[in-house]
TORPA-4810 file (N, C-alpha, C, O; in nm, 3 decimals):
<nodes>
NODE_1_0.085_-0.116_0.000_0.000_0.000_0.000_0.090_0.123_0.000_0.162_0.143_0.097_X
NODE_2_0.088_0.220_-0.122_0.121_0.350_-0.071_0.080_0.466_-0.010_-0.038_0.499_-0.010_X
NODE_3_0.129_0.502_0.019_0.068_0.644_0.163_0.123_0.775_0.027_0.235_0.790_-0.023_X
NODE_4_0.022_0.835_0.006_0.041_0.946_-0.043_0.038_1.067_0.047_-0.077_1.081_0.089_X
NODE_5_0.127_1.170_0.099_0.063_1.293_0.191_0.077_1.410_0.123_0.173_1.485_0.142_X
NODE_6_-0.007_1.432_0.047_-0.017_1.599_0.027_-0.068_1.699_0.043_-0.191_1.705_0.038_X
NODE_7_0.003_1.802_0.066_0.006_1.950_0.127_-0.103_2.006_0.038_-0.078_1.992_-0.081_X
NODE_8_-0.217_2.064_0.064_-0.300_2.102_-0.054_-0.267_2.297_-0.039_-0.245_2.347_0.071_X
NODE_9_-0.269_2.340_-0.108_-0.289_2.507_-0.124_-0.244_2.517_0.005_-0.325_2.534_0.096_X
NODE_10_-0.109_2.509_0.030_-0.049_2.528_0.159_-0.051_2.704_0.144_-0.024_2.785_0.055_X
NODE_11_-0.104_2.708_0.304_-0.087_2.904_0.314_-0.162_2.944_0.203_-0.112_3.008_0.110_X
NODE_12_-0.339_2.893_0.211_-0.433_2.938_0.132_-0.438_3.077_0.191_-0.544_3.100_0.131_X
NODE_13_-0.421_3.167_0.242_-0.390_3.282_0.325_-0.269_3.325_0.393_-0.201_3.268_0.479_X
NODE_14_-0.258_3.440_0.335_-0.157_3.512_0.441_-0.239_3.661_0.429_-0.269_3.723_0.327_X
NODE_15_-0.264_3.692_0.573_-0.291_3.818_0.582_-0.239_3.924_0.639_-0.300_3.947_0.743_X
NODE_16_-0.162_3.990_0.621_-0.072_4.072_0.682_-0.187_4.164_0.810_-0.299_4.213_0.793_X
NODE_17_-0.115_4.157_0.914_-0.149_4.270_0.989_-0.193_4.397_0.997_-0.158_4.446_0.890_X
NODE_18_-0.253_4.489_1.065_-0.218_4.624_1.018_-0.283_4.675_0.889_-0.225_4.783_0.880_X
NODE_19_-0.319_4.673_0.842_-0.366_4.685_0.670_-0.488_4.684_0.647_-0.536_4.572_0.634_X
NODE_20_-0.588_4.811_0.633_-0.733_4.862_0.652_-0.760_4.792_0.484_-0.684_4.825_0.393_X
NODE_21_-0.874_4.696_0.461_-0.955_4.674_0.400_-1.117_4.679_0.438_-1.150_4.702_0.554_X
NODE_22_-1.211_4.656_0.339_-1.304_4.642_0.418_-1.369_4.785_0.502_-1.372_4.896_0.448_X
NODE_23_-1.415_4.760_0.635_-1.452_4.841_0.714_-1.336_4.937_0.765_-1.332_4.977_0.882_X
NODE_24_-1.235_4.973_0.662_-1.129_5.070_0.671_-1.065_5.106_0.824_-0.989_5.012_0.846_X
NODE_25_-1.062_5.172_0.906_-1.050_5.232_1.016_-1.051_5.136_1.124_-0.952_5.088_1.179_X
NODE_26_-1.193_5.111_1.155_-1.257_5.029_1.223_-1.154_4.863_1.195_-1.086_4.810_1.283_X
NODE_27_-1.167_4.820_1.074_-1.104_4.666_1.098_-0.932_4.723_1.142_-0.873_4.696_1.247_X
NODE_28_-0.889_4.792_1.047_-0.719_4.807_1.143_-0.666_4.837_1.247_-0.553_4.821_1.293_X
NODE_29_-0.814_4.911_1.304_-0.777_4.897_1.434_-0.785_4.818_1.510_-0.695_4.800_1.592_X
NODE_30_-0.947_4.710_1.503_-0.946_4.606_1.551_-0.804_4.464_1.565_-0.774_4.386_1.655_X
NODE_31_-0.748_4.493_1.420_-0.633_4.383_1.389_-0.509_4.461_1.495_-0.468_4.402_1.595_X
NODE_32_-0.468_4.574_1.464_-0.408_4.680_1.571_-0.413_4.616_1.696_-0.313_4.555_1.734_X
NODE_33_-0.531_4.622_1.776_-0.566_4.574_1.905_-0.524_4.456_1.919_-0.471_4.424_2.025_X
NODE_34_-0.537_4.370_1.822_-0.508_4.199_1.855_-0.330_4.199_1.826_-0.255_4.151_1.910_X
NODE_35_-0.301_4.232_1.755_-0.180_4.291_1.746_-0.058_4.329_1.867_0.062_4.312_1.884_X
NODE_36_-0.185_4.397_1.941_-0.060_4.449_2.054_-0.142_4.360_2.207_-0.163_4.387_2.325_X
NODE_37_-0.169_4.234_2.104_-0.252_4.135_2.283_-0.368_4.201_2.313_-0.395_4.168_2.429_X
NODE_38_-0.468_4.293_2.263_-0.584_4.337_2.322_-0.649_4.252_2.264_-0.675_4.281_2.147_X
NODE_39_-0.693_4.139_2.306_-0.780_4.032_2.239_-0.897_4.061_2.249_-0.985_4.039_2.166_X
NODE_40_-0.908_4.137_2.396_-1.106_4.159_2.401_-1.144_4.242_2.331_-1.233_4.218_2.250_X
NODE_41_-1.074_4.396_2.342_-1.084_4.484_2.283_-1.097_4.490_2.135_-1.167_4.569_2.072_X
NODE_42_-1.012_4.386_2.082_-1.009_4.338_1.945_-1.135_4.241_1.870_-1.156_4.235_1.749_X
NODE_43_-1.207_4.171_1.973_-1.273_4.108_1.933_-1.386_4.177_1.954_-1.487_4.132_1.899_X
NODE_44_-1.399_4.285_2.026_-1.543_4.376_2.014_-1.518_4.445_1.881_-1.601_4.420_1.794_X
NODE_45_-1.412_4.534_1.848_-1.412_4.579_1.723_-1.417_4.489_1.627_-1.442_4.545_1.520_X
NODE_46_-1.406_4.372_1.615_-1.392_4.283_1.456_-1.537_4.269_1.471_-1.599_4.251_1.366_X
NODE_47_-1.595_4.273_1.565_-1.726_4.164_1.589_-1.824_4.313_1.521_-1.934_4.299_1.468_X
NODE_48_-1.759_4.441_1.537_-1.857_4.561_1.494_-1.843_4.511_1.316_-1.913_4.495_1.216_X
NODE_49_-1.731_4.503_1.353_-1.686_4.497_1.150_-1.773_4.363_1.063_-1.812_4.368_0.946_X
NODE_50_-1.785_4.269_1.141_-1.822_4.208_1.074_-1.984_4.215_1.095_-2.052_4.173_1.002_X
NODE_51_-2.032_4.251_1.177_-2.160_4.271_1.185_-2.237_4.403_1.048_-2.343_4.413_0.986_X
NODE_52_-2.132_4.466_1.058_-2.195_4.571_0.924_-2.138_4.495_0.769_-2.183_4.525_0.659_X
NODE_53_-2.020_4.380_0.798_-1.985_4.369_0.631_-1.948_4.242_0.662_-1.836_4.205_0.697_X
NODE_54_-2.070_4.162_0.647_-2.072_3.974_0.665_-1.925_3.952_0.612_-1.836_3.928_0.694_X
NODE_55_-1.904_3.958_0.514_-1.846_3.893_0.378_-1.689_3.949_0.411_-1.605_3.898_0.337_X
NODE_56_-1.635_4.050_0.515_-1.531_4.034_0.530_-1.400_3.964_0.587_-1.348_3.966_0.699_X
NODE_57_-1.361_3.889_0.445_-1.269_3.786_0.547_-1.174_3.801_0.609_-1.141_3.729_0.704_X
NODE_58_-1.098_3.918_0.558_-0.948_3.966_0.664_-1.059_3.984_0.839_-1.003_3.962_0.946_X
NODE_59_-1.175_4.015_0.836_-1.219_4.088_0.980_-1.264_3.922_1.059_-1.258_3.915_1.182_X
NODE_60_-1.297_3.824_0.996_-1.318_3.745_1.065_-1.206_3.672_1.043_-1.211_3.657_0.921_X
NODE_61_-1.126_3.626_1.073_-0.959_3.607_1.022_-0.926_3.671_1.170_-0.899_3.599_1.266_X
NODE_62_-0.928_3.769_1.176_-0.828_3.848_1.304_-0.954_3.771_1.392_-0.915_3.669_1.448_X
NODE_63_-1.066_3.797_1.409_-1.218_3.789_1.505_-1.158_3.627_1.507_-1.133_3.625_1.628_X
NODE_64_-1.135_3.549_1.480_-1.138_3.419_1.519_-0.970_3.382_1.569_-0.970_3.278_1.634_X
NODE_65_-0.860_3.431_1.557_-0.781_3.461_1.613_-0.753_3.527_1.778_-0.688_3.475_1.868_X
NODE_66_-0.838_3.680_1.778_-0.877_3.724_1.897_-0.979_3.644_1.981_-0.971_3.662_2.102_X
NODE_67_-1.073_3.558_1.936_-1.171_3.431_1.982_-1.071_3.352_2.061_-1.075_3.352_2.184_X
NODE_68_-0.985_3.289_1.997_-0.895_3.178_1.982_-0.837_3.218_2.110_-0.864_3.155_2.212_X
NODE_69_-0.728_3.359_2.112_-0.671_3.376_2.274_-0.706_3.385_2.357_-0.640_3.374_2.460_X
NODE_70_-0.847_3.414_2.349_-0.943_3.428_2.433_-1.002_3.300_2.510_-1.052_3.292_2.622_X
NODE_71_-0.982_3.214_2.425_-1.052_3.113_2.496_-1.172_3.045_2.432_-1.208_2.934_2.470_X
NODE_72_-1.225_3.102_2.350_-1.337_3.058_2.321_-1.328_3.011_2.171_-1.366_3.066_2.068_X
NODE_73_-1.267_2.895_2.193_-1.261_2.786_2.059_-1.383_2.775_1.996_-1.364_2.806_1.878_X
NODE_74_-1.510_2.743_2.017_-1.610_2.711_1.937_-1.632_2.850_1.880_-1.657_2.834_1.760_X
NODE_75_-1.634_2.957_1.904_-1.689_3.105_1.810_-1.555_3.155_1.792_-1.561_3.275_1.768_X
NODE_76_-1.417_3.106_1.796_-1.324_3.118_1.697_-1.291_3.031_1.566_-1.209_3.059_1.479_X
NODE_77_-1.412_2.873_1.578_-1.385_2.780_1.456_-1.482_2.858_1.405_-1.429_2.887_1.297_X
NODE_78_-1.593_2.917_1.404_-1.674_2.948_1.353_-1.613_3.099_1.276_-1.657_3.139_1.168_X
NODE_79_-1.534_3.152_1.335_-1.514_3.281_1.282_-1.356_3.197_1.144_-1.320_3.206_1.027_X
NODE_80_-1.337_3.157_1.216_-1.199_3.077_1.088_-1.266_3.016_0.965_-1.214_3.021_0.854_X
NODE_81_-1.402_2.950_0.993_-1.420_2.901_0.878_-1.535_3.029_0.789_-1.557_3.002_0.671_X
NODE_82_-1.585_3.123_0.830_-1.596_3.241_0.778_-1.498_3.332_0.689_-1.526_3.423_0.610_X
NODE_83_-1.357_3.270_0.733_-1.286_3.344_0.642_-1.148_3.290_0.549_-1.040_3.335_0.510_X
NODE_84_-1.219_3.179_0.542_-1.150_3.134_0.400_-1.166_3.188_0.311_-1.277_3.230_0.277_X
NODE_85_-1.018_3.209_0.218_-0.995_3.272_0.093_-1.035_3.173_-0.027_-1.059_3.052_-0.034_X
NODE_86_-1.029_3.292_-0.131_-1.052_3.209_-0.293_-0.935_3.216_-0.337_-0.845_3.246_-0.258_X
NODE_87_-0.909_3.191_-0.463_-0.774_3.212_-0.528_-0.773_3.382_-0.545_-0.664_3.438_-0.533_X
NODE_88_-0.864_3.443_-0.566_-0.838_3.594_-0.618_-0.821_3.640_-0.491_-0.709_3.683_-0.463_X
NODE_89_-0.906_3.641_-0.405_-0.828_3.726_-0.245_-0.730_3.632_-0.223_-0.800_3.567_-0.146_X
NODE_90_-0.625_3.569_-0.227_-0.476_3.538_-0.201_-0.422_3.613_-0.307_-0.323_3.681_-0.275_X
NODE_91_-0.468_3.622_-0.453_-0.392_3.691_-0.564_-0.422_3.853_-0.501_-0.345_3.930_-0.558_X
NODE_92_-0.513_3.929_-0.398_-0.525_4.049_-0.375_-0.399_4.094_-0.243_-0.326_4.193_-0.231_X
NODE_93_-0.418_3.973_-0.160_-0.402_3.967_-0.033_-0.170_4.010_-0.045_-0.116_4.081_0.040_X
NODE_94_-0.095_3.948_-0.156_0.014_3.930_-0.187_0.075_4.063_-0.208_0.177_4.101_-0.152_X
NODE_95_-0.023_4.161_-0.328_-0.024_4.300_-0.331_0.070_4.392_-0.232_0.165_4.468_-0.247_X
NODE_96_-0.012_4.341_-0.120_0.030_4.480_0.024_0.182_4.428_0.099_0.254_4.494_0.173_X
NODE_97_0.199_4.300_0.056_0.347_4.293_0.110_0.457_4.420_0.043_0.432_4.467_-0.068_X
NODE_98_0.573_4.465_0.120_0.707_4.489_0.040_0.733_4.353_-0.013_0.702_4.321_-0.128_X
NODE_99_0.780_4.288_0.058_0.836_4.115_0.067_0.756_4.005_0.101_0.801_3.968_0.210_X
NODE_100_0.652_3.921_0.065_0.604_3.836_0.131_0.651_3.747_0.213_0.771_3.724_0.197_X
NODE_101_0.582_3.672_0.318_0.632_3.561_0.405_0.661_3.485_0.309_0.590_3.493_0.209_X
NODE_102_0.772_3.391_0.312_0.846_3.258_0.251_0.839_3.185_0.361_0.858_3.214_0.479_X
NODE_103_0.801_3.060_0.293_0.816_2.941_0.361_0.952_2.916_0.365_1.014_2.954_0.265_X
NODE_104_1.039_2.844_0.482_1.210_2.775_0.373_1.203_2.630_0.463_1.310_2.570_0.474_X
NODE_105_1.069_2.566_0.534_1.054_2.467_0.539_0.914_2.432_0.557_0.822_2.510_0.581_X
NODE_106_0.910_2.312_0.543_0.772_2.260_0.523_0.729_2.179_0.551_0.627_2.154_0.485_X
NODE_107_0.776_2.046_0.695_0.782_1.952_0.700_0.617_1.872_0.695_0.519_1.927_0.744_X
NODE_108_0.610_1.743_0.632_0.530_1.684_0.594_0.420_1.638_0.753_0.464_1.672_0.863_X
NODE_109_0.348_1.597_0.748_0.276_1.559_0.879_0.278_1.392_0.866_0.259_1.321_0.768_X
NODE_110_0.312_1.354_1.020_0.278_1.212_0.979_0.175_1.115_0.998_0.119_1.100_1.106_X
NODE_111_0.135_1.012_0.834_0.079_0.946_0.887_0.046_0.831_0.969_0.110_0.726_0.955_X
NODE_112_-0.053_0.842_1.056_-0.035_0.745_1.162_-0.069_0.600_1.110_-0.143_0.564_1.018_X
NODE_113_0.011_0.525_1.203_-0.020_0.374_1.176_-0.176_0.340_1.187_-0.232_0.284_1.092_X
NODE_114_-0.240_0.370_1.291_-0.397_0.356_1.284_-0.460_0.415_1.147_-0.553_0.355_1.094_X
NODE_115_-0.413_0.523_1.098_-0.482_0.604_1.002_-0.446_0.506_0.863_-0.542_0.483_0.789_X
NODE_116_-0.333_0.458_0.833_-0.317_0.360_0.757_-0.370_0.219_0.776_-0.403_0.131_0.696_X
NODE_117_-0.366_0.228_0.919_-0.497_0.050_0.894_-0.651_0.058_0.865_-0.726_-0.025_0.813_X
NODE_118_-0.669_0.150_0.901_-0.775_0.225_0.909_-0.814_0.249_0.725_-0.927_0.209_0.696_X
NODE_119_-0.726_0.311_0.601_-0.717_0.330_0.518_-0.808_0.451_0.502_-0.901_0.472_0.423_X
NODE_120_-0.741_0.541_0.624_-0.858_0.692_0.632_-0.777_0.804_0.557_-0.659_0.827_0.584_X
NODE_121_-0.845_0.869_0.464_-0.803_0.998_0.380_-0.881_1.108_0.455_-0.974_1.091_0.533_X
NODE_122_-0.835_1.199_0.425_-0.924_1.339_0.491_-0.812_1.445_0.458_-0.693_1.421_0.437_X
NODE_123_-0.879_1.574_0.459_-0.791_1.693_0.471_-0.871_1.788_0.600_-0.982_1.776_0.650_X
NODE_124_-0.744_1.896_0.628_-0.808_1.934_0.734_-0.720_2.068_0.729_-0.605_2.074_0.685_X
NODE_125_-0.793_2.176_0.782_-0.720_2.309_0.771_-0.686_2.381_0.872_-0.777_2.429_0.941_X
NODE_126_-0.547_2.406_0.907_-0.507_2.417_1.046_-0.500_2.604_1.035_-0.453_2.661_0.936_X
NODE_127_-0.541_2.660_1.127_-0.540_2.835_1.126_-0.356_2.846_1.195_-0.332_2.789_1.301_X
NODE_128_-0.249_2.918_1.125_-0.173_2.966_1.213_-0.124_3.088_1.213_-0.136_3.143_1.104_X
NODE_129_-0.064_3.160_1.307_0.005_3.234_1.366_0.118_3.254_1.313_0.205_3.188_1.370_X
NODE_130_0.167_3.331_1.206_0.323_3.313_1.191_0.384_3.516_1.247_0.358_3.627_1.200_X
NODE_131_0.456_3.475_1.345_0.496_3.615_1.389_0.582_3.656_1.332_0.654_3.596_1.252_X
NODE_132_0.587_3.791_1.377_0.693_3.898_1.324_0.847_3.866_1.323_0.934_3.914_1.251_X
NODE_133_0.858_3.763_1.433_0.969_3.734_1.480_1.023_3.604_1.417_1.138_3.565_1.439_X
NODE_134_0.949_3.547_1.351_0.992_3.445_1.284_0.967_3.358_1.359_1.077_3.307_1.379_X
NODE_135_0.874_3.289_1.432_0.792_3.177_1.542_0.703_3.176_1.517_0.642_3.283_1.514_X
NODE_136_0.633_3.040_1.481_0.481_3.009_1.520_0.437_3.044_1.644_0.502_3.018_1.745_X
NODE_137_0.324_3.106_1.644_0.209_3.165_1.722_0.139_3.037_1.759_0.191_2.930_1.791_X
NODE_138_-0.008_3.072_1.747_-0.105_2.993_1.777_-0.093_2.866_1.673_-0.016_2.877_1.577_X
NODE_139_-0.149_2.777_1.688_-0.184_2.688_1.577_-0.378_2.624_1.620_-0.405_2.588_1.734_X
NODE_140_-0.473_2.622_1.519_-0.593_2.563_1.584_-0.674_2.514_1.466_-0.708_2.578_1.366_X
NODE_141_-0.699_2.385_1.498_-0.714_2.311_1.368_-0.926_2.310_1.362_-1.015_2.258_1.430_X
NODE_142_-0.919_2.409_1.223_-1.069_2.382_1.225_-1.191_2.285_1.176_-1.309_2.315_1.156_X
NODE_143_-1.124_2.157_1.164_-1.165_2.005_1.126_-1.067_1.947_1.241_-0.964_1.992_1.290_X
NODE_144_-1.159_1.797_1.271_-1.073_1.706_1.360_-1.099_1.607_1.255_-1.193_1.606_1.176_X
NODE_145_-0.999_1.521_1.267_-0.983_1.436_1.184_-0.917_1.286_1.310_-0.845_1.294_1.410_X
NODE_146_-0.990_1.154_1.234_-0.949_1.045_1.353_-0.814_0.978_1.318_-0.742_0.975_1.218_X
NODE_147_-0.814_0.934_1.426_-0.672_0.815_1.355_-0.516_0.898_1.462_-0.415_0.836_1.495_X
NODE_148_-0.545_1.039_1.492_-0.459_1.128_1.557_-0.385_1.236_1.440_-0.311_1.334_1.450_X
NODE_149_-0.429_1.182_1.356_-0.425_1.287_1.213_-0.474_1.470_1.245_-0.449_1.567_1.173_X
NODE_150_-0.523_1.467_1.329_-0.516_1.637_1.386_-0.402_1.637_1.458_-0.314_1.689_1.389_X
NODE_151_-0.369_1.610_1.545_-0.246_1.606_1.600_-0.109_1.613_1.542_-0.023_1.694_1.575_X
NODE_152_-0.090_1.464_1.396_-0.051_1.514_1.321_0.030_1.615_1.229_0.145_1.640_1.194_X
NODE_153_-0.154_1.676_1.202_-0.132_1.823_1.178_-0.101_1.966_1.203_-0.074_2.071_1.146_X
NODE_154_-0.119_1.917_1.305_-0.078_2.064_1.385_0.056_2.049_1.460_0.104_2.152_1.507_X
NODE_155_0.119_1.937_1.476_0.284_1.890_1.506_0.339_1.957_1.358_0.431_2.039_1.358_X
NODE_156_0.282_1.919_1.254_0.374_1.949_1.150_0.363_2.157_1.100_0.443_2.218_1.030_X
NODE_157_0.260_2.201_1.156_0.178_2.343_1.149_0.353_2.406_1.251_0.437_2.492_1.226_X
NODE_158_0.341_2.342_1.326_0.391_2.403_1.490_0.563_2.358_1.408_0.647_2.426_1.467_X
NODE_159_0.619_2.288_1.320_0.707_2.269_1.276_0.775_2.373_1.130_0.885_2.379_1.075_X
NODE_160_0.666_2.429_1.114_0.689_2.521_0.986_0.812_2.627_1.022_0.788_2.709_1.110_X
NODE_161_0.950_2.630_0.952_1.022_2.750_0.924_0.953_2.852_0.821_0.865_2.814_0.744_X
NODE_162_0.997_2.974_0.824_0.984_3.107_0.743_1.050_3.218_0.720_1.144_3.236_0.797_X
NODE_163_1.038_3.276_0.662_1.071_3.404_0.691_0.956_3.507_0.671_0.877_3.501_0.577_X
NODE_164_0.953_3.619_0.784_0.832_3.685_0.819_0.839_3.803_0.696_0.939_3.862_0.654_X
NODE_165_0.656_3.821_0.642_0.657_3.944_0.554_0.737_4.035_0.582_0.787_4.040_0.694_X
NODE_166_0.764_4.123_0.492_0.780_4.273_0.525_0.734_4.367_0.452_0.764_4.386_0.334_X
NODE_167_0.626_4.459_0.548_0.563_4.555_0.510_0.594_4.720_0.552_0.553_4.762_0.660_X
NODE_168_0.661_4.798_0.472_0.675_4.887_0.525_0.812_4.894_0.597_0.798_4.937_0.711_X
NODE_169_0.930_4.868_0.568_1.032_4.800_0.596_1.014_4.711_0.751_1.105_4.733_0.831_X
NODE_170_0.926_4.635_0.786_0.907_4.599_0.880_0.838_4.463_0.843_0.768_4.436_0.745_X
NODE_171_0.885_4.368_0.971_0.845_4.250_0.952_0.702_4.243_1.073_0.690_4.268_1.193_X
NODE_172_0.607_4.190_0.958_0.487_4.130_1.038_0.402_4.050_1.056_0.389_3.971_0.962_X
NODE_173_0.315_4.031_1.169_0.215_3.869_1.162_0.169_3.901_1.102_0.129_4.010_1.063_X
NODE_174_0.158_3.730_1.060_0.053_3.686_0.961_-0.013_3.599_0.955_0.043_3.491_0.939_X
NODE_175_-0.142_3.600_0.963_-0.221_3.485_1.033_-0.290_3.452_0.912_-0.345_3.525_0.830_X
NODE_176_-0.271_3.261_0.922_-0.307_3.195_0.801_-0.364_3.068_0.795_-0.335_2.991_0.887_X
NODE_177_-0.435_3.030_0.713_-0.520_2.877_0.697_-0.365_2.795_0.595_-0.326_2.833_0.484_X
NODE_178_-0.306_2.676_0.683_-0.314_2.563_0.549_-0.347_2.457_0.582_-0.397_2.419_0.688_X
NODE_179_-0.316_2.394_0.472_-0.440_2.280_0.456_-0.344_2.136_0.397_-0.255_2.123_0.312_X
NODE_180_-0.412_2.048_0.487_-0.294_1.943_0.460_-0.421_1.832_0.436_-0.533_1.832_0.486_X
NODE_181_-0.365_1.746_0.349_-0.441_1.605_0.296_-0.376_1.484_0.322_-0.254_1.471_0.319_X
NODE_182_-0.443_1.409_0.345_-0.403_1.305_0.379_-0.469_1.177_0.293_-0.581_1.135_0.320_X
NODE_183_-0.379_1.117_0.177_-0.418_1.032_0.101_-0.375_0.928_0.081_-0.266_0.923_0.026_X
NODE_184_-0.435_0.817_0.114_-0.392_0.697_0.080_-0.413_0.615_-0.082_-0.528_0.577_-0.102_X
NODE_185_-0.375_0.605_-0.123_-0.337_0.577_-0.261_-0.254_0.428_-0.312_-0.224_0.410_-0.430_X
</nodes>
């Protein structure tokens, strides 16, 4: 039997920090706030933003992030899976870098022996944190998947090297969905 594992649209998102789209003012500041650890404060402003403009995904992106430090996992999966990108907002989102984040590693996730007896496929999309400083942040996976295949995934999320955007001669977070598959083949 071969084990196929592939990385699907790895870093379907990168959203730089800081950077008014949308509800202009109001969302950069909200991202601002989460930015400098005001998670509550941040999550009342995203929660204004998205209440006047459903459809913005950079505002629920930060809102499920500020959820996330907060504590409150179930209305931060809910705000993560609100703001998945298409291909054209990643082709918009690249724009506002000077320099974009680079990956310069990528390690694979592994699959588990149960998940191979099992002969279980699935993909699953882990939200992370990549800081200014060049460290994974948060990692929080918004599918569970059996077999320990979330775990997995977010060992291999929490394993990612980079190098951090730079916007403005400055390096900054960037909080992002990827998405890893798991195929047996």
């Amino acid at each position: 039997m071969k084990t196929h594992i592939s990385i699907a649209l790895a870093f379907a998102i990168l959203v730089p920090t800081g950077i008014a789209f949308g509800q202009g003012g109001a969302e950069a500041e909200g991202i601002a706030l989460f930015r400098d650890g005001k998670n509550t404060e941040s999550a009342e402003a995203l929660q204004n933003v998205v209440a006047a403009e459903g459809t913005n995904k950079r505002a629920w992106l930060y809102l499920g992030a500020a959820q996330l430090k907060l504590g409150h996992r179930a209305d931060a999966a809910k705000a993560f899976l609100r703001s998945v990108f298409d291909a054209e907002d990643i082709k918009k989102e690249r724009t506002h870098y000077d320099t974009p984040m680079k990956v310069t590693s990528m390690p694979r996730p592994a699959y588990t022996r149960d998940a191979r007896s099992a002969r279980y496929s699935g993909k699953i999309k882990v939200a992370v944190e990549f800081k200014a400083d060049g460290t994974i942040g948060f990692t929080f996976p918004l599918e569970d998947l059996p077999h320990g295949l979330t775990d997995s995934a977010i060992s291999a999320a929490r394993r990612l090297r980079f190098k951090p955007a730079i916007k403005n001669g400055d390096p900054v977070t960037v909080v992002g969905l990827v998405d890893y598959s798991f195929v047996i083949q």
